[in-house]
C-alpha positions in Angstrom: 34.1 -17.4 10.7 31.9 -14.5 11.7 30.4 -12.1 9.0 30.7 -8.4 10.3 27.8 -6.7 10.1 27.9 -3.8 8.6 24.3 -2.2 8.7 25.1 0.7 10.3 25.4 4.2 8.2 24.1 6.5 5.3 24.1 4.0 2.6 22.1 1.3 4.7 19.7 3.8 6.4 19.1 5.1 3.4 17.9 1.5 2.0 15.8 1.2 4.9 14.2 4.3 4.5 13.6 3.7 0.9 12.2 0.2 1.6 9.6 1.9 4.3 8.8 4.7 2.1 8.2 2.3 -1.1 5.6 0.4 1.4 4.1 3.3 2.8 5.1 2.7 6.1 3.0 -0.7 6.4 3.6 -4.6 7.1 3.2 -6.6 4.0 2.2 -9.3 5.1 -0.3 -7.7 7.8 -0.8 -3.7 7.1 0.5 -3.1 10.8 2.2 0.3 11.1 3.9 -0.9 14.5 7.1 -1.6 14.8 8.4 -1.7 11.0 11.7 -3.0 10.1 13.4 -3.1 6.7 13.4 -6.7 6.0 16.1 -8.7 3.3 13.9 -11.0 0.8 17.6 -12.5 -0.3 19.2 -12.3 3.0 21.9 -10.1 3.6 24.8 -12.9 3.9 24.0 -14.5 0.7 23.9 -12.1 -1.8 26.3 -9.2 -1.2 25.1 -7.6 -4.2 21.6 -7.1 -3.0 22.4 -5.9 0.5 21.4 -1.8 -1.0 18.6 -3.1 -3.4 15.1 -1.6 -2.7 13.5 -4.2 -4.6 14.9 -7.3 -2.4 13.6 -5.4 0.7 10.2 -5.4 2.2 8.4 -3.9 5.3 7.6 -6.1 8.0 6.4 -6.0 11.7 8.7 -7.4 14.0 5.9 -10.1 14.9 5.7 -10.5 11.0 9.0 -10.8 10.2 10.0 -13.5 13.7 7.1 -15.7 11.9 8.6 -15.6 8.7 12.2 -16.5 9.6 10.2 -19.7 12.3 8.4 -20.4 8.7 11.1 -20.3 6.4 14.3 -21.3 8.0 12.8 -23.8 10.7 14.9 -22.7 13.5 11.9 -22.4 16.0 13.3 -25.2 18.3 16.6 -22.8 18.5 14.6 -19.6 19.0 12.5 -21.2 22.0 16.2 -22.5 23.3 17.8 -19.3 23.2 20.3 -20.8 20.3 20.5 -19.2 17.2 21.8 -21.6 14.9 21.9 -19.0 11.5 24.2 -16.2 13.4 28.2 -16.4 12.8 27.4 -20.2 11.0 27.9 -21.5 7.7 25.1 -23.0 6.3 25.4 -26.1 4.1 24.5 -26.4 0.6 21.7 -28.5 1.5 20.0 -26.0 3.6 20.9 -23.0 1.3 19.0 -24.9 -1.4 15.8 -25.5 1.4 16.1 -22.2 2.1 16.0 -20.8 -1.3 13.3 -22.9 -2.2 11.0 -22.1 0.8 11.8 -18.0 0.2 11.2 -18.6 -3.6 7.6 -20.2 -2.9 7.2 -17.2 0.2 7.8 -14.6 -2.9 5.4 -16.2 -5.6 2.5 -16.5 -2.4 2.7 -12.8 -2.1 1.6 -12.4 -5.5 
């Protein structure tokens, strides 16, 4: 079953815009100003409740961000492939636990 997306509109712009704002407009991870995006720390699938939370976004370069998902999610074999394993799939409770694990030690290293 696919997920519909539903990140289009006032309520989600206005998250992004908040998140950008609340970083003044820079990567955190590498203080670019190019090509900013608003960027889920609890991803927007697994935790309804946090989709419109300013405090589980960050700002991230697209470069940034494409490094972090490789890092934490391990899908780089399906990225080079052109497969993307993560979209429209259920994800075992294994790998939501690897994942949860590998964003929870991303979150304390920014710290």
């Amino acid at each position: 079953m696919i997920i519909p997306q539903k990140r289009k509109g006032k309520p989600y712009n206005q998250w992004r815009q908040a998140v950008l704002s609340r970083d003044n407009y820079q990567c955190k991870l590498c203080a670019s100003t190019d090509d900013l995006i608003s960027h889920h720390i609890i991803e927007w699938e697994e935790d309804p409740s946090l989709r419109l939370d300013v405090d589980n976004g960050q700002t991230l370069c697209r470069p940034c961000h494409s490094r972090l998902h490789l890092k934490c999610d391990g899908w780089n074999k399906g990225l080079k492939t052109g497969y993307a394993p993560w979209r429209g799939k259920k994800r075992s409770e294994e790998t939501k636990a690897k994942l949860s694990r590998a964003r929870i030690a991303y979150l304390q290293s920014l710290h």
